[in-house]
C-alpha positions in Angstrom: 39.7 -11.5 14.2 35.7 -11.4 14.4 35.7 -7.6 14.4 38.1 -7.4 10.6 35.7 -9.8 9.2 32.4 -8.2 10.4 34.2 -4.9 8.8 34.6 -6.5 5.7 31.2 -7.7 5.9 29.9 -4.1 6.5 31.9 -3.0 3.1 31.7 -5.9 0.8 27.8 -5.2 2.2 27.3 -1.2 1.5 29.0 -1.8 -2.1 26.6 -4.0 -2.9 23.9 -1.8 -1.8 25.5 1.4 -3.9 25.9 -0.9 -7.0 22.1 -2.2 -6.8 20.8 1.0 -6.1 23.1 3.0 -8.7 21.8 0.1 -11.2 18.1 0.6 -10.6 18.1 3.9 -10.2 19.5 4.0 -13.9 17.6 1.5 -14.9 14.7 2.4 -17.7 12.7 -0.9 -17.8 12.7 -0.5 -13.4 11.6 3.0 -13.4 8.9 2.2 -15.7 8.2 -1.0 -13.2 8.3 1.8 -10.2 6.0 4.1 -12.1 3.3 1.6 -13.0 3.2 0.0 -9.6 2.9 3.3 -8.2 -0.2 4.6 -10.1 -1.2 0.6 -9.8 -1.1 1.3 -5.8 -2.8 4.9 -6.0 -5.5 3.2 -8.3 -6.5 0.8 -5.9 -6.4 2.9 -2.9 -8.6 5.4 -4.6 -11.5 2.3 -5.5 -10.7 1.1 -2.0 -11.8 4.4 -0.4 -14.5 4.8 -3.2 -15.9 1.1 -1.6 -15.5 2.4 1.9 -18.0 5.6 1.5 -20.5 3.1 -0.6 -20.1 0.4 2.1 -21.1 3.5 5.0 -23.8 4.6 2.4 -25.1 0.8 2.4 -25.0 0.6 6.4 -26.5 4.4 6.9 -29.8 3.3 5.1 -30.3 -0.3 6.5 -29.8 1.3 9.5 -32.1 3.7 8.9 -34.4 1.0 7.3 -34.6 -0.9 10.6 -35.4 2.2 12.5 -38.0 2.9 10.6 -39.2 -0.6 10.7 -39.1 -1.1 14.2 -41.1 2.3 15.0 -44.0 0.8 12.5 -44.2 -2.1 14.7 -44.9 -0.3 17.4 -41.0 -0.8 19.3 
């Protein structure tokens, strides 16, 4: 008896899935949601990278800053 209601489970299950999917998928207001959130996501990993190189930039010249101040000193 497990094994009908654990098949049931698996159709009643993939129904839902078609009907949620089918009713995003034609969905207006969520693609416009999907769309915004996507260029929202590509935005933000663009400015993320952007703060990476100007974070290396920072750390190249302090390095180079303490380099140069340790050789005045004589170290």
């Amino acid at each position: 008896m497990a094994g009908g209601g654990n098949f049931i489970h698996r159709v009643l299950t993939y129904v839902a899935n078609e009907l949620i999917v089918n009713g995003l998928a034609n969905s207006p207001a969520f693609q416009r949601f999907a769309v915004r959130s996507s260029k929202r996501m590509e935005d933000l990993a663009n400015i993320a990278a952007q703060k990476k190189k100007e974070i290396a930039e920072q750390v190249k010249d302090l390095s180079k800053n303490m380099e140069s101040s340790f050789k005045d000193k004589g170290y």
